[in-house]
C-alpha positions in Angstrom: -74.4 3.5 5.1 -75.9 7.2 4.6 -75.4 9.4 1.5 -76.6 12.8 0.9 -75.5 15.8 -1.1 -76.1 19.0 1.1 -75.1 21.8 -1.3 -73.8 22.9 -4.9 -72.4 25.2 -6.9 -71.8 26.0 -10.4 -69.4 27.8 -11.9 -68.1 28.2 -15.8 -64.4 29.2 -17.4 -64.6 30.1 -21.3 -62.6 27.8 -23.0 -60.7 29.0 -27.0 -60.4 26.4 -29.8 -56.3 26.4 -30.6 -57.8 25.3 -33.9 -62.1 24.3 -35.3 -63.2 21.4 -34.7 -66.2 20.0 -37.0 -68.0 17.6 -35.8 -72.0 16.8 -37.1 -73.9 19.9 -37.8 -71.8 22.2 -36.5 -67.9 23.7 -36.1 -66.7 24.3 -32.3 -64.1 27.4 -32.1 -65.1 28.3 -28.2 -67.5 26.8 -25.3 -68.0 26.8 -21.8 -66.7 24.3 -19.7 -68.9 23.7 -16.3 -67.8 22.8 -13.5 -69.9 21.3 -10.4 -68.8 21.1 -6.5 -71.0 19.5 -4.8 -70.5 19.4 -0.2 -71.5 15.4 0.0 -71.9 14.0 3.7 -70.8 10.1 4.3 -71.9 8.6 7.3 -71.2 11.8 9.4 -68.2 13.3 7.2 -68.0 15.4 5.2 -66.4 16.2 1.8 -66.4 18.0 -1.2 -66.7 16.4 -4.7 -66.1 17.5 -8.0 -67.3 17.0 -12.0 -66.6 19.0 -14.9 -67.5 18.8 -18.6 -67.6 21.5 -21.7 -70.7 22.4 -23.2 -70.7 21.0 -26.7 -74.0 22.8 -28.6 -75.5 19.8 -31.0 -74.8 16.7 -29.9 -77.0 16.0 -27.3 -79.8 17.6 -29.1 -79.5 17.8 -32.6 -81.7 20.4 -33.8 -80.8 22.6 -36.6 -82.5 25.8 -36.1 -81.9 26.4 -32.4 -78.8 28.8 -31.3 -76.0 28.0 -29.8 -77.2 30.3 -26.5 -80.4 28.2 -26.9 -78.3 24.7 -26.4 -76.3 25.7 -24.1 -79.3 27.5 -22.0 -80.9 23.8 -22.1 -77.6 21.5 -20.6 -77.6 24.8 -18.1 -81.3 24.1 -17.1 -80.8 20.0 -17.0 -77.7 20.0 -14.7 -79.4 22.4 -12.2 -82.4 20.6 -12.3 -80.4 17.4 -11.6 -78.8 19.0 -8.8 -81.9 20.0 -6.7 -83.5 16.9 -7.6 -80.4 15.3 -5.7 -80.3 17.1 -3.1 -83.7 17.2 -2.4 -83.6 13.2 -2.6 -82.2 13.3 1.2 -80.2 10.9 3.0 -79.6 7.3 0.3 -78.1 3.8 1.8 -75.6 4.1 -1.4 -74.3 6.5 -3.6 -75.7 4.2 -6.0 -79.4 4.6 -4.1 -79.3 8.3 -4.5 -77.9 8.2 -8.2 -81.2 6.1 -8.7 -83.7 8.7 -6.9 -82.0 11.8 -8.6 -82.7 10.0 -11.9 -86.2 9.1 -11.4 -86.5 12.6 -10.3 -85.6 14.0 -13.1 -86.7 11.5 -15.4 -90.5 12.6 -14.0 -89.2 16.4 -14.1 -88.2 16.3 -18.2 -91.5 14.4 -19.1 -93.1 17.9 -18.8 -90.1 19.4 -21.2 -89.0 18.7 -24.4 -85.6 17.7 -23.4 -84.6 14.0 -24.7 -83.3 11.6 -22.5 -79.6 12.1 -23.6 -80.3 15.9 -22.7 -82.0 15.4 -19.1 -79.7 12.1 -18.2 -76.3 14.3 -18.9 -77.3 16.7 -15.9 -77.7 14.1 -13.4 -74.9 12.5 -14.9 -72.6 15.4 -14.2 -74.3 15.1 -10.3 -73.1 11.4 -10.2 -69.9 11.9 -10.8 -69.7 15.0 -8.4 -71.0 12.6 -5.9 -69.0 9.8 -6.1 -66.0 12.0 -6.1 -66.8 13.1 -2.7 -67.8 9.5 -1.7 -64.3 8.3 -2.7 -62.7 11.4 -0.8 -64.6 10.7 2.4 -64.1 7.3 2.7 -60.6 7.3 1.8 -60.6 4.8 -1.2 -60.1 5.1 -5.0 -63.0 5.1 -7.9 -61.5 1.3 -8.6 -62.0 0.0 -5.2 -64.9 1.4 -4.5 -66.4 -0.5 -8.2 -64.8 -3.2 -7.2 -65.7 -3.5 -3.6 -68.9 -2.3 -4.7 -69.0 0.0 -1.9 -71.0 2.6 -4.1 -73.6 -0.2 -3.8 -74.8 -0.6 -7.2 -77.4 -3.2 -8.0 -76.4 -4.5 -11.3 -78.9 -6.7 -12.3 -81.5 -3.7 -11.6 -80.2 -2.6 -14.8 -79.3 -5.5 -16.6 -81.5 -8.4 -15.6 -79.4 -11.3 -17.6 -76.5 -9.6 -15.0 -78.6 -11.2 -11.6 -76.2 -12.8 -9.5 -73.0 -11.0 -10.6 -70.9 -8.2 -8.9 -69.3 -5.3 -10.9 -66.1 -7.0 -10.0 -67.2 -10.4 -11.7 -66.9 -8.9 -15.3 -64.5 -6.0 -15.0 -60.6 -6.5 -14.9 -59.0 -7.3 -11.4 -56.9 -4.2 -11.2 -57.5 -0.7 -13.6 -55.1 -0.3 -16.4 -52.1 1.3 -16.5 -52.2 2.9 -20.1 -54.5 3.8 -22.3 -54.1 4.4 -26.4 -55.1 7.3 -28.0 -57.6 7.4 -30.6 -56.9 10.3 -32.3 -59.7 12.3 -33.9 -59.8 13.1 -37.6 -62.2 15.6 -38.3 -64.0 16.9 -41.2 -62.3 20.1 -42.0 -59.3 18.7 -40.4 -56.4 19.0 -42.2 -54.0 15.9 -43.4 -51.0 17.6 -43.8 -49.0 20.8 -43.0 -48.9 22.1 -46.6 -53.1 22.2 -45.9 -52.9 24.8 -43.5 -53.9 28.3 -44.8 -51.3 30.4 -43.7 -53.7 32.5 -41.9 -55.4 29.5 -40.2 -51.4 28.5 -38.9 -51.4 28.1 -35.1 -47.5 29.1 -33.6 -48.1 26.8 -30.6 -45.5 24.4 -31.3 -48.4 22.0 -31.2 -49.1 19.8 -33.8 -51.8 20.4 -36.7 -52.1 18.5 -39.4 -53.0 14.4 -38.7 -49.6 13.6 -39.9 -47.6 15.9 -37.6 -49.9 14.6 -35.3 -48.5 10.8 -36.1 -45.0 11.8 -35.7 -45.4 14.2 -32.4 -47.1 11.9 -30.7 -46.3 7.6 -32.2 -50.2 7.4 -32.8 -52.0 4.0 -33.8 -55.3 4.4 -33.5 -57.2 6.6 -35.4 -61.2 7.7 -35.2 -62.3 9.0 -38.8 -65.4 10.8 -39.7 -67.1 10.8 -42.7 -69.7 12.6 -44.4 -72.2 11.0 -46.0 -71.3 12.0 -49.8 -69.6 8.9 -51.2 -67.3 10.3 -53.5 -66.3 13.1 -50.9 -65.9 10.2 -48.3 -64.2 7.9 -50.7 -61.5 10.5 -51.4 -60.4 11.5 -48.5 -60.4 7.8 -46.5 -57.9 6.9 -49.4 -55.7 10.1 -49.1 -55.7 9.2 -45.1 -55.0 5.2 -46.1 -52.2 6.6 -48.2 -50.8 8.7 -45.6 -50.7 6.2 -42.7 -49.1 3.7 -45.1 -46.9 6.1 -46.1 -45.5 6.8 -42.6 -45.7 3.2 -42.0 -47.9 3.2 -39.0 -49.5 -0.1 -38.0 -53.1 1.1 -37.3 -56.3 0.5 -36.3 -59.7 2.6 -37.0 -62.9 3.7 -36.2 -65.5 5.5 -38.4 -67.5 8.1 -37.2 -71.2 8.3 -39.1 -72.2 11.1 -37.0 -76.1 10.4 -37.8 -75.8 11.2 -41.4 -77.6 8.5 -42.8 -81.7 8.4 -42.2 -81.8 4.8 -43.6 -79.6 1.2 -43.9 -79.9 1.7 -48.3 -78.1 4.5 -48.0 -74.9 3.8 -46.1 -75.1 0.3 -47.1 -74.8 2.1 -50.4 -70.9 3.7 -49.0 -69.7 0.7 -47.2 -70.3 -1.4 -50.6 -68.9 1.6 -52.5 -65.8 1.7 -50.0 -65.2 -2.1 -50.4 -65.4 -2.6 -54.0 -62.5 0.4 -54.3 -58.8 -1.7 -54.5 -57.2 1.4 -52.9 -59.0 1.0 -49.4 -58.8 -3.0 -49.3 -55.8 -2.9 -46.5 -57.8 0.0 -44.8 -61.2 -1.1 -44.0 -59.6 -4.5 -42.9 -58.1 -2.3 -40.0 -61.6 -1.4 -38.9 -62.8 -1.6 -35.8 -66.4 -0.6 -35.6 -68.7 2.3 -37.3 -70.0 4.3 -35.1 -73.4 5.4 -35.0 -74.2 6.2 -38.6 -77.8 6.5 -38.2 -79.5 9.4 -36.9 -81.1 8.9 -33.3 -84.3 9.4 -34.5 -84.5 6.1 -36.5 -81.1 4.4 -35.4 -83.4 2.2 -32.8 -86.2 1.6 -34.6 -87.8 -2.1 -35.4 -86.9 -0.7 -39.7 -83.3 -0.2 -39.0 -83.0 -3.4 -36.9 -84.9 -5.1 -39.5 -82.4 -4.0 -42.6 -79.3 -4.7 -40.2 -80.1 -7.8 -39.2 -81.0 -9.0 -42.8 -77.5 -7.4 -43.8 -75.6 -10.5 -43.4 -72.0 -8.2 -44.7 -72.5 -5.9 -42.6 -69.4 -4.1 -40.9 -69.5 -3.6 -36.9 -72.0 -0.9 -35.5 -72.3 0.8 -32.5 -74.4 3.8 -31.1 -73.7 6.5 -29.5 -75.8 9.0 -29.4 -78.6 6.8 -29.4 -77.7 5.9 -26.7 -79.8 8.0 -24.7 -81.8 5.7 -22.1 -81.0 2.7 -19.8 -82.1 0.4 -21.9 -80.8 1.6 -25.1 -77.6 -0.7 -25.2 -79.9 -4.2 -24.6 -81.9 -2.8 -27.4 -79.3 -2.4 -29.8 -78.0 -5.4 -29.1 -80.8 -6.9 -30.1 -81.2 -4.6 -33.2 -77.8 -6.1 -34.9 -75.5 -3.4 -33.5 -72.3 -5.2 -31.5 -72.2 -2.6 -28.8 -72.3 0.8 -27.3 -69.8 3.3 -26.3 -69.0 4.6 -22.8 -69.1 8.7 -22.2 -69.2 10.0 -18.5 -71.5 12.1 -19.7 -73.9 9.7 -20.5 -73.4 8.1 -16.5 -70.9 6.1 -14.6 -73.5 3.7 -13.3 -74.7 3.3 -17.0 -71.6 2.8 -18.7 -70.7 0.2 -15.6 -73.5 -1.9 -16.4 -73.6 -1.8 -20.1 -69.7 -2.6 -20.5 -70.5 -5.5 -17.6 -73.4 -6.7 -20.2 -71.1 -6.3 -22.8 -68.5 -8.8 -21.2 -70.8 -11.1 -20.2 -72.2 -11.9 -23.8 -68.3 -11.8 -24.8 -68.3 -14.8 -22.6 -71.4 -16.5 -23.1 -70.9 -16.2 -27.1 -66.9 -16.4 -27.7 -67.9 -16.4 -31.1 -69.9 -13.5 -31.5 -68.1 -9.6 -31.7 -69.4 -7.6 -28.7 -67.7 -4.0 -28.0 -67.8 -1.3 -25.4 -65.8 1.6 -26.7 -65.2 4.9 -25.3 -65.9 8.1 -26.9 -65.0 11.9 -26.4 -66.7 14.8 -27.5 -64.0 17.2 -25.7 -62.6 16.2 -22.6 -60.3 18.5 -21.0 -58.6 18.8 -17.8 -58.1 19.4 -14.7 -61.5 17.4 -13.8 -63.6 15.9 -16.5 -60.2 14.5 -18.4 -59.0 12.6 -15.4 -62.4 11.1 -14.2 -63.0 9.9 -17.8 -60.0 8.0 -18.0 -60.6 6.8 -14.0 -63.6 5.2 -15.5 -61.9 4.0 -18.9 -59.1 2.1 -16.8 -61.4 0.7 -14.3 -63.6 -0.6 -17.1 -60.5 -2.3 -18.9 -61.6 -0.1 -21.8 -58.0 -0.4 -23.5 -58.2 2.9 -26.3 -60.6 6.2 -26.3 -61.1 8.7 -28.5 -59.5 11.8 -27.2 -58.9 15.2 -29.0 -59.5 17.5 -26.3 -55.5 17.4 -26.4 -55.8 18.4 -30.1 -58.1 20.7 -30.8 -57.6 23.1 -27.3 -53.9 23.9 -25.8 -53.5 21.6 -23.0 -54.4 23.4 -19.9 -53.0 26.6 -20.9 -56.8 28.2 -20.3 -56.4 27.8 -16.3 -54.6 29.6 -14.0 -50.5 29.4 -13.7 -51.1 27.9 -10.3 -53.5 25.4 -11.3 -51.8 24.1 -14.5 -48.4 23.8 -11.6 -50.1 21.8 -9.6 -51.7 19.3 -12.4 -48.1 18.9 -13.4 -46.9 18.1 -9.5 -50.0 15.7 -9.4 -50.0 14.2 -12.6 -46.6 14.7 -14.5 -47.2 11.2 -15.8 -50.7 12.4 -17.5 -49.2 15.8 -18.1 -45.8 17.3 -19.6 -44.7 21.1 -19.5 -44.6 22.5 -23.1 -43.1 25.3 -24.4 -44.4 27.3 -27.3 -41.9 29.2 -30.2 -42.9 32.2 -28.4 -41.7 31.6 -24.7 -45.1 30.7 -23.4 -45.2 27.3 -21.1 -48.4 25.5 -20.2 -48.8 21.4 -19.6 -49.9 19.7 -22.4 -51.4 15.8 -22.7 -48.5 13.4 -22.7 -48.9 11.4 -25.6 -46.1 9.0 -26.3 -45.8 5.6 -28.6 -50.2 6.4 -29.3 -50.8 6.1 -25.5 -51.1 8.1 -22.3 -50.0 6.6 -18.8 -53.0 6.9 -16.2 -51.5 5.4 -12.6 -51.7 8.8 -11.2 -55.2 9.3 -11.6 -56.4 5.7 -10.8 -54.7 6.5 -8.0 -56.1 9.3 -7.2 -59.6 9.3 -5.5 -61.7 10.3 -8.5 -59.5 11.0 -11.6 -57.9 14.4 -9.6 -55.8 14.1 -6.6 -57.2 17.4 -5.2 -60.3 19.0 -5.5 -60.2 22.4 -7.5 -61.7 25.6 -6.4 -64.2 26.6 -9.3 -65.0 30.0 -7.2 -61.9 31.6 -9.6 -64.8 31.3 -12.3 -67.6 32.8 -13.5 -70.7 31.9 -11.2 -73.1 30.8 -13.4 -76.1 33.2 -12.5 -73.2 36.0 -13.6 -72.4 34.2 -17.0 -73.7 34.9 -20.4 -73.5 33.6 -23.4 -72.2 36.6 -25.3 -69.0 36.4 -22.8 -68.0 33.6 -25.7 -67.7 36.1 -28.4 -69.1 33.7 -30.7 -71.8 36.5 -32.3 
């Protein structure tokens, strides 16, 4: 087989908060949300391909005193350095072989920035998934069978050594799932109820707000919670939202989100022993799934941390996320006392593939021991980055994900009236025409009973049945930050 990506181009569409979202260091109200075509030629045909994701300022850097311009200059600069170093790569046997030689590219490109390795990895990241897209649409088959024919030709045990000897397909379900639960966001600022919206902060979208007109709009079980570091602060307001979910009687499950806030195991062991001894949160925490990285990336891998977690026999279950940043972050947390990682596109397909593959393997090989892969969203929105996420979520068997694109931005109403149309006509099972108080229709994520129906995208090459034409946005050498309004 012969692989190679002859062109790209870039393009970006502003994208308005319906209502802040808080998440670490900072509070998103607007961003731009890039999208990538790439013209990918497969054994003589060709086809175009396409990736998409918003550029959220502060998470995968998380420096305090650069700008927002600054951040978002930076993912700018790492996804079009991906994309020449792909192209230049030439002609692969695999998509998987030219994934590999983009990201050594780049990987010897960023060693003379300062860009991390969750920074430089995201832009060839957004290439891979541009690439297999046009893979899947010129060879006629879907993301699934392609993973599970392994026709994208990816050498797992490359990665994951202890993997030698095993397909993609050995670990991953037989056939992509048809559903997937929603694990709905609770931010920091976000409020619980209606009668905590300012009346100036009200949105008249006919949307839901608060978390518990959220609960009833939209049957949700499964909740992702983030907390703040300050105990008593944290304390309160995971009993007011225990009180609330028992109150509307909603079996649930939960995550917490740490969001780096602790620089050493004292310190949140210090919470989590706070939050335990406290009668009112007994039922809650036993609903817990997994913490999610609570340690800032700087130290969250280090032999310290893995040290005071492993010596923590108590312990609650801990994932990374934002650590992890390199190919062999997952094994190493692993071996740190975490139980797992979690899956983001933007972190790589190939990636995720062969950490949730090591992930059920040790399931298997230690029945006994709590092993997770979870998914995680920063804000994925439609029509692209959305539906490939959730492509890669069902092929994975990954069973909920954190999504609050749907929440914190109105559906698709920030795309053209012909665009949202045809999302409908292509995915009315993903999708659902809403109606706001004021006359104004747009499709809006179709969340019913906590979950959101996915056999239209898994059926779909890559996430989206057709390509989109980016040219009706702004090219990216035309776009600038101020466009944002932001200042």
């Amino acid at each position: 087989m012969s692989v190679r990506l002859l062109d790209f181009d870039l393009h970006i569409l502003n994208m308005r908060n319906r209502m802040p979202f808080r998440y670490g260091i900072v509070t998103m109200t607007a961003l731009p949300h890039l999208f990538l075509q790439v013209r990918v030629v497969v054994d003589g045909k060709q086809a175009d391909g396409i990736a998409a994701e918003g550029l959220a300022p502060k998470w995968f850097t998380k420096v305090p005193d650069s700008s927002m311009a600054q951040d978002i200059a930076e993912m700018l600069d790492v996804v079009q350095a991906a994309c020449r170093h792909a192209r230049e790569a030439g002609a692969a046997d695999s998509v998987y072989a030219l994934w590999r030689a983009a990201y050594k590219a780049q990987e010897a490109w960023a060693a003379d920035t300062d860009y991390p390795p969750l920074l430089w990895a995201f832009g060839v990241s957004l290439v891979e998934r541009a690439i297999i897209d046009g893979f899947c649409r010129a060879t006629g088959t879907t993301f699934a069978e392609a993973v599970h024919a392994n026709s994208l030709g990816m050498e797992l045990d490359e990665l994951r050594p202890e993997l030698a000897g095993h397909a993609p397909a050995d670990l991953l379900p037989a056939k992509p799932l048809e559903r997937v639960i929603v694990r709905h966001t609770v931010g920091m600022i976000d409020p619980l109820t209606d009668d905590e919206v300012p009346p100036a902060d009200q949105v008249d979208d006919g949307l839901p707000q608060s978390l518990d007109a959220s609960i009833q709009a939209y049957g949700l079980t499964h909740f992702k919670i983030k907390i703040g570091g300050d105990i008593d602060a944290d304390r309160a307001r995971l009993q007011r939202i225990a009180a609330l979910l028992d109150e509307r009687n909603v079996d649930y499950r939960h995550t917490l989100d740490g969001n780096e806030t602790y620089h050493n195991v004292a310190d949140f062991r210090a919470l989590w022993e706070e939050l335990n001894a406290d009668p009112a949160l007994g039922g809650f925490l036993q609903r817990l799934i997994f913490v999610e990285q609570p340690f800032h990336r700087d130290i969250a891998l280090s032999e310290e941390v893995g040290a005071a977690l492993r010596a923590w026999d108590e312990r609650p279950p801990i994932i990374i996320d934002e650590s992890d940043g390199e190919l062999s972050s997952a094994p190493t947390a692993l071996e740190s006392g975490y139980v797992g990682t979690s899956h983001k596109n933007c972190k790589g397909i190939f990636k995720g593939i062969a950490n949730t593959c090591l992930i059920r393997h040790r399931q298997r090989q230690q029945p006994d021991t709590l092993h997770i892969i979870s998914a995680e969203d920063l804000c994925n929105l439609g029509p692209v980055a959305l539906l490939e996420d959730l492509a890669v979520l069902a092929t994975l068997g990954i069973e909920h994900a954190e999504r609050n694109g749907h929440h914190y931005f109105a559906g698709l109403a920030m795309l053209p009236d012909d665009v949202q149309a045809q999302m409908l006509a292509a995915h009315g099972d993903l999708y659902r025409p809403h109606t706001t108080p004021g006359g104004r229709r747009f499709p809006t994520l179709a969340v019913e009973n906590g979950a959101v129906d996915v056999g239209s995208v898994t059926a779909a090459p890559f996430g989206p049945k057709t390509v989109l034409d980016p040219s009706q946005f702004t090219p990216v050498a035309e776009w600038e930050y101020a466009s944002l309004g932001l200042d």
